[in-house]
C-alpha positions in Angstrom: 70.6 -9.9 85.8 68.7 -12.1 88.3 70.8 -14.7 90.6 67.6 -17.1 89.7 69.0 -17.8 86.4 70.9 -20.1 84.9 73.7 -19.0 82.7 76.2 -20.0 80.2 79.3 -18.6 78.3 82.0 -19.3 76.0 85.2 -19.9 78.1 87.6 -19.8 74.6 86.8 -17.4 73.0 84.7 -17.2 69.1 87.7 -18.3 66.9 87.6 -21.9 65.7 90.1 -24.3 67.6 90.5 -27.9 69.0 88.5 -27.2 71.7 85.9 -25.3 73.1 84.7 -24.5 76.6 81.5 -24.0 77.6 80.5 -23.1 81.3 77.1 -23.8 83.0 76.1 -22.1 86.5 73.0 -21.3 88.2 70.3 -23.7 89.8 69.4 -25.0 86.5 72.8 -26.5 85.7 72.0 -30.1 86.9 69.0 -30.6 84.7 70.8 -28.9 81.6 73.5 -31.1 81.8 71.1 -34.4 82.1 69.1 -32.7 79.2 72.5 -32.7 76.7 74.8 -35.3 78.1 72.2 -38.3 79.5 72.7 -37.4 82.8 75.1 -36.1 84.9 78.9 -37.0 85.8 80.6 -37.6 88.8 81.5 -34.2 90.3 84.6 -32.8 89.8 85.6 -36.0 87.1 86.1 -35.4 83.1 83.7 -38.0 81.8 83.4 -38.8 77.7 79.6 -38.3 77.0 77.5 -37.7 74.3 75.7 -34.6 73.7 72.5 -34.4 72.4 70.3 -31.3 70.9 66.4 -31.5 72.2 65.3 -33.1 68.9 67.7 -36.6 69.9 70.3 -35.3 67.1 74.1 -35.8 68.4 75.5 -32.8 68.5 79.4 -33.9 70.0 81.4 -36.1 71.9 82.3 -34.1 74.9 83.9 -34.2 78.2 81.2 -33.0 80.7 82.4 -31.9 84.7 79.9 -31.5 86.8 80.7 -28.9 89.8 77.8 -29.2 92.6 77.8 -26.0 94.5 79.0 -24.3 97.1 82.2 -26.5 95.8 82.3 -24.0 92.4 84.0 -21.1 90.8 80.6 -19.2 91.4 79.8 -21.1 94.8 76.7 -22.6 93.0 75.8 -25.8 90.7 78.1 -25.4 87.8 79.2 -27.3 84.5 82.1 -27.4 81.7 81.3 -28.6 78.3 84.6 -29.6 76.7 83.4 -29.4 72.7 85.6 -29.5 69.9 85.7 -26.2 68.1 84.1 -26.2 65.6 81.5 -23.6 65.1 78.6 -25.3 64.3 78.9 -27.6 67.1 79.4 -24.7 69.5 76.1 -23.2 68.3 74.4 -26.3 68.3 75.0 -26.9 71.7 74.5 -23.1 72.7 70.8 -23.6 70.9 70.2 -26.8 72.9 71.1 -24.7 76.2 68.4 -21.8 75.4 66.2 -24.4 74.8 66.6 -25.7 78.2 66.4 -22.2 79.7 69.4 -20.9 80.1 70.6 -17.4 79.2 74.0 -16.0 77.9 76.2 -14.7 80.8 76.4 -10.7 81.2 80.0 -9.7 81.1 81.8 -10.4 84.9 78.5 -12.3 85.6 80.5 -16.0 86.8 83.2 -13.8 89.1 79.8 -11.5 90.3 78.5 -14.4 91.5 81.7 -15.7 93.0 81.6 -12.5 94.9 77.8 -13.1 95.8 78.4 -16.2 97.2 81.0 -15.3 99.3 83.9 -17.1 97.2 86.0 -13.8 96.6 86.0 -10.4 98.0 86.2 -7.4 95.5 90.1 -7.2 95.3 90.6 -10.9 93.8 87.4 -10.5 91.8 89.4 -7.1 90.2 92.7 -9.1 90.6 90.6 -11.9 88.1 89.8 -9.1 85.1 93.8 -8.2 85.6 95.2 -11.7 85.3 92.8 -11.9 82.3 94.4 -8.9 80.9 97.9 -9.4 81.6 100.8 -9.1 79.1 104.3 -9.3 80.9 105.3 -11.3 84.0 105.2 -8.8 86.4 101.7 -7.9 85.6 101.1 -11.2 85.4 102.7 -11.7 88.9 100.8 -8.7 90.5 97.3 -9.9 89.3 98.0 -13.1 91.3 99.6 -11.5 94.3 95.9 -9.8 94.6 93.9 -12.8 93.3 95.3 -15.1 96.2 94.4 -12.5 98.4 97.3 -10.6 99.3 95.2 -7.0 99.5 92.2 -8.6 100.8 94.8 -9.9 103.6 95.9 -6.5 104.2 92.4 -4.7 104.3 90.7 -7.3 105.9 93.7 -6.9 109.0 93.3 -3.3 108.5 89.1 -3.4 109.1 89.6 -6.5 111.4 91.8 -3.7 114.1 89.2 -0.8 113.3 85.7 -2.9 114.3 88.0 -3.7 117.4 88.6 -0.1 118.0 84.9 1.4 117.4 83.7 -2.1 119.3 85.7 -0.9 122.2 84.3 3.0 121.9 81.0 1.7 121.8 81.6 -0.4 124.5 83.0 2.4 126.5 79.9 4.8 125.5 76.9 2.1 126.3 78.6 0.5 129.4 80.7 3.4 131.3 79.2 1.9 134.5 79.3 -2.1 133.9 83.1 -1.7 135.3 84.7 -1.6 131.8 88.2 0.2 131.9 88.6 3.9 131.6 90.8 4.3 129.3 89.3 2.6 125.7 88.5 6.2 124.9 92.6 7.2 124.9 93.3 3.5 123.1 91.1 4.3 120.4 92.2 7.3 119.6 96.3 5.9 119.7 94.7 2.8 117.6 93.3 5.2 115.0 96.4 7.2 114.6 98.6 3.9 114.4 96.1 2.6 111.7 96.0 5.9 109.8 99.8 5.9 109.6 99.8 2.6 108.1 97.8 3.5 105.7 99.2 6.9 104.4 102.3 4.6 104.3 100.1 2.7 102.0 99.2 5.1 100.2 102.7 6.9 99.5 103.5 4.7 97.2 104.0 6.9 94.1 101.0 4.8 92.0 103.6 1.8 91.3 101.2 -0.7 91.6 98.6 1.6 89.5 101.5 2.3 86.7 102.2 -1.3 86.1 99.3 -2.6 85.7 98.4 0.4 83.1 101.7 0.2 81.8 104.4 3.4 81.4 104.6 5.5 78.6 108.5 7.1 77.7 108.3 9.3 75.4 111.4 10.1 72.8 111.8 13.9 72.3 114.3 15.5 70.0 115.2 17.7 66.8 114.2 16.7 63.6 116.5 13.7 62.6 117.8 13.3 65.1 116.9 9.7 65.1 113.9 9.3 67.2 111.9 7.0 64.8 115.3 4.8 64.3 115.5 4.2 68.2 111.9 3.4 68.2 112.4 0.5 66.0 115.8 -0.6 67.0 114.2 -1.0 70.6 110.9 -2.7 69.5 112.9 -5.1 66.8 110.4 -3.7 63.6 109.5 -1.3 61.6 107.3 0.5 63.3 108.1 4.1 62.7 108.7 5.5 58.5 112.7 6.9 59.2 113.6 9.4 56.6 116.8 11.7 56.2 113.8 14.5 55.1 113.1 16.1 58.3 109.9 16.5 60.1 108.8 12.9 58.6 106.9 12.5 61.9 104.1 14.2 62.3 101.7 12.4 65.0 102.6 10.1 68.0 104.0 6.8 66.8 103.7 4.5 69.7 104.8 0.5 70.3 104.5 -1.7 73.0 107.3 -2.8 74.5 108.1 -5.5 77.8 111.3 -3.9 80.0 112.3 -6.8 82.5 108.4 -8.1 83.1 107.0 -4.2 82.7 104.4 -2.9 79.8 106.0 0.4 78.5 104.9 2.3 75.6 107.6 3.7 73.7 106.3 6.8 71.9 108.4 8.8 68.9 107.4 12.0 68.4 107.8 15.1 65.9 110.8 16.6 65.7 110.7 20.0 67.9 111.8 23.4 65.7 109.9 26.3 64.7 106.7 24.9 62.8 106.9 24.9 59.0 102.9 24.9 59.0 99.7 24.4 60.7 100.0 20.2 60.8 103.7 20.1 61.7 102.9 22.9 64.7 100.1 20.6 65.9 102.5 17.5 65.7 105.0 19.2 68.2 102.4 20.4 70.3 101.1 16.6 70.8 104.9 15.6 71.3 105.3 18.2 74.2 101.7 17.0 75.7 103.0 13.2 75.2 106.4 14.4 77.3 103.9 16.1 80.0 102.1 13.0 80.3 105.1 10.4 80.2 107.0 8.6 83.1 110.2 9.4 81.5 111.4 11.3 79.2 114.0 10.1 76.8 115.6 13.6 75.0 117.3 12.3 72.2 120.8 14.7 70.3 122.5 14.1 67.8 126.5 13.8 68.1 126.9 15.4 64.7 124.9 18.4 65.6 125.2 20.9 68.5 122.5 20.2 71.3 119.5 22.5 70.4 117.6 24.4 72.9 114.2 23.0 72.4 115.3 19.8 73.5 117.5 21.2 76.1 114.2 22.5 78.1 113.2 18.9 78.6 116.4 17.9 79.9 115.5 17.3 84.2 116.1 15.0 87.1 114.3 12.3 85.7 115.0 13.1 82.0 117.6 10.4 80.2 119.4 11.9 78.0 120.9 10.1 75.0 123.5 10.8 72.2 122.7 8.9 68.9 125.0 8.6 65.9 128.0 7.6 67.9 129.4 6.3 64.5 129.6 9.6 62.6 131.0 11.4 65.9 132.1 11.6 69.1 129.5 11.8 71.4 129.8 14.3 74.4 129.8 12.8 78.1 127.8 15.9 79.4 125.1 17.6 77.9 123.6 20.3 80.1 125.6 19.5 82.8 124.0 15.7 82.7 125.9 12.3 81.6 124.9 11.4 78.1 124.9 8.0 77.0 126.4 7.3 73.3 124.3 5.1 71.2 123.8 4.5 67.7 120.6 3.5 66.5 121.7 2.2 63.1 124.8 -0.4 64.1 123.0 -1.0 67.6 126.2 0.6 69.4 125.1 0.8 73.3 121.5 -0.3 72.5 121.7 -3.6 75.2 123.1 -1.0 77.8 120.1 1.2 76.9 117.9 -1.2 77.6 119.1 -2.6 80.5 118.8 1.1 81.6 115.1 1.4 80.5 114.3 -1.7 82.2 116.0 -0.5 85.7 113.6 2.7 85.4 110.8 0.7 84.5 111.0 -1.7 87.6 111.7 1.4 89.8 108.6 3.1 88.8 106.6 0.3 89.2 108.1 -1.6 91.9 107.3 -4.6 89.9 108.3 -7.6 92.4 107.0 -5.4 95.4 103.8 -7.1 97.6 100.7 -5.3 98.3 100.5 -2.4 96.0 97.7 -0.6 95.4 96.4 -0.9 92.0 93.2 1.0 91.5 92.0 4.5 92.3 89.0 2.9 93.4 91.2 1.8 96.4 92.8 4.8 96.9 90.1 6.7 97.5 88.7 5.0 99.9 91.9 4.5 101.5 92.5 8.0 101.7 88.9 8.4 103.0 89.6 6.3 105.1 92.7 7.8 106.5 91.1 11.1 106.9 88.4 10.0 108.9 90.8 7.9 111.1 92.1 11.3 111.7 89.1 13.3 112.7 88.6 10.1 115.4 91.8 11.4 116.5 90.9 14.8 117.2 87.4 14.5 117.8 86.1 16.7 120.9 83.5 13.6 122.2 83.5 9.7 122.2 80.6 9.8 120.4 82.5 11.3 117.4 85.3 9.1 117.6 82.9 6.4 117.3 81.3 8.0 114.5 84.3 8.7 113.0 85.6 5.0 113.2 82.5 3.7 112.2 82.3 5.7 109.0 86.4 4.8 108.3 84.9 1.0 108.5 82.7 1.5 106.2 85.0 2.8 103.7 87.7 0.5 104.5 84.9 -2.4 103.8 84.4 -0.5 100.5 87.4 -2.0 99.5 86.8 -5.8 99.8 82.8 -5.6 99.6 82.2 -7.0 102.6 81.1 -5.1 106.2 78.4 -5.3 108.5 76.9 -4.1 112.3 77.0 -7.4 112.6 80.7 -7.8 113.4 80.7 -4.9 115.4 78.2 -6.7 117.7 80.1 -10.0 117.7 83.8 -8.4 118.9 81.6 -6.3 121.9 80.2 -9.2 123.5 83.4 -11.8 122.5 85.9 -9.4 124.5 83.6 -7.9 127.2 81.0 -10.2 129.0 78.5 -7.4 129.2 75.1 -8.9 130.6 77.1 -12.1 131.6 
């Protein structure tokens, strides 16, 4: 990739439709534009042109905007080509483009170069891919938190307070006898414990942010018809699991998507859990017990006209929920395993709205869906806890020199996280708050 080009993409997608988007950015947008469409728009105005391939042939009626940089997406000279779908007129006009020089757009290359220029820091270029990929509301709502900044806020406060700290070690290093005070050593070191506290708070946060925007996986653990494919599909509203009265029907992970109160879970049924018939039904139970390991929550699932068996009783825990299904052939225990059950039946829907409304409550609690700045990669919170760790050698460290190096490092991975750090704003803070050579 070369910023020197110009480049184009499809903004809709390949499936025909009513209208297509083309986008246009790079130094050669202007002339590309005048090439197709006669000549270019007013910026930022729809205008109605013709388009027109190199040989003079119309190609489309379109409605052309014209986005001189830095006032663009990317920060340079950019375009929008408003086509009808079809796909012979997209691929006329995409021919007419590589004749006029331009190149197809690498994947992420319009947000790159939004970052490039200086329109977005990493966090809201992430926050971008996220909205894009958003399937509920509260994923949907998180991706925009971060894409209007909210993290870059935070961080940028976070790295704004540390380049004051090391500016004020370095200051105290380089000018001990210019009359500076004596005691920016002891404020740094109370600054960088402060700061690291913030940020392990930060960090304790029990991957909500990470889990919704992956999405939780419960997984439904019982005996052998004891009605884990039936709950499956009376929760998603399909068929999405085979139910049989023959036992041991499931043998692999059956999984659906489904959205509790603005959360992406995936629902998975599982085998049945007995002793193993043969080879394919052992290796079915032994990818229900990994799915159980790997799961958020674990639903285990009994059967009110059957005792409560012990393989499903080992899964029962704190954070287990623990249902009763076929309420309708039998009374359902309150307990089981000295936890409250909750009656449901699968087949008439008896206690299924309850049941949800009970997913949905664990769902927001595990992802604190609603919550502000949340962390939402592990690229973030590594270099957070980097970051944290250095703050905490500054703390201790036997010399200013090392506290300075200490902080300085911490910067650096704290400017990890938005993309954007430099000596330079060290410099700028040292001789802003201390008139050294005045």
């Amino acid at each position: 990739m070369s910023a020197a080009d110009t480049i184009y993409a499809l903004a809709t997608g390949a499936a025909a439709g009513a209208v297509a988007v083309l986008r246009l950015s790079g130094p050669g947008t202007a002339e590309a534009v005048r090439r197709l469409a006669g000549g270019l728009p007013p910026p930022r105005h729809a205008s109605l042109r013709r388009l027109r391939a190199p040989d003079g042939e119309t190609l489309d009626h379109s409605l052309v905007l014209w986005f001189p940089g830095p006032a663009s997406y990317t920060g340079e000279d950019a375009a929008e080509l408003h086509l009808h779908g079809g796909r012979s007129i997209i691929a006329g006009a995409i021919d007419a483009l590589a004749v006029a020089g331009l190149r197809q757009a690498e994947p992420g290359e319009f947000t790159r170069r939004a970052f490039l220029h200086g329109k977005m820091d990493l966090t809201a270029a992430e926050a971008i891919a996220d909205l894009i990929a958003a399937e509920t509301a509260a994923q949907r709502r998180q991706a925009l938190h971060q894409a209007d900044g909210g993290l870059a806020r935070l961080y940028g406060g976070w790295a704004e307070r540390l380049a004051r700290l090391l500016a004020h070690q370095e200051a105290a290093i380089e000018f001990a006898e210019d009359g500076l005070p004596t005691d920016l050593d002891a404020k740094a070191r109370a600054g960088a414990g402060e700061l690291r506290a913030e940020i392990e708070a930060h960090l304790a946060d029990a991957r909500r942010g990470e889990l919704l925007r992956e999405g939780l996986v419960f997984a439904i653990i019982g005996a052998p018809n004891a009605g884990k494919s039936s709950l499956l599909n009376a929760l998603v509203g399909r068929e999405a699991a085979i139910v049989s009265a023959r036992a041991g029907t499931t043998r692999d992970i059956v999984e659906a998507r489904l959205d509790l109160a603005g959360v992406p879970v995936t629902l998975s049924d599982t085998a049945g859990l007995r002793e193993a018939a043969d080879e394919i039904e052992a290796e079915g139970i032994k990818r229900a017990e990994r799915r159980a390991h790997e799961a958020q929550l674990v639903i285990t699932l009994f059967a009110a006209d059957q005792p409560p068996d012990s393989e499903t009783l080992r899964w029962i825990g704190p954070e287990a929920l623990v249902l009763v299904n076929k309420c309708d052939l039998a009374p359902a225990p309150a307990m089981i395993a000295g936890v409250p059950a909750i009656a449901i039946s699968a087949r008439q829907g008896t206690g299924l709205d309850a049941l949800r409304d009970r997913l949905a409550e664990v769902a927001l609690r595990l992802t604190g869906a609603g919550q502000g700045n949340q962390l939402t990669r592990p690229r973030h919170r590594a270099a957070l806890t980097e970051a944290s760790a250095l703050l905490a050698e500054a703390e201790e460290a036997s010399l200013a020199e090392l506290t300075a190096e200490a902080l300085r490092a911490a910067l650096f991975a704290l400017g990890r996280l938005t993309g954007r750090v430099g000596v330079e704003e060290i410099l700028d803070i040292v001789f802003r708050d201390f008139c050294i050579g005045k």
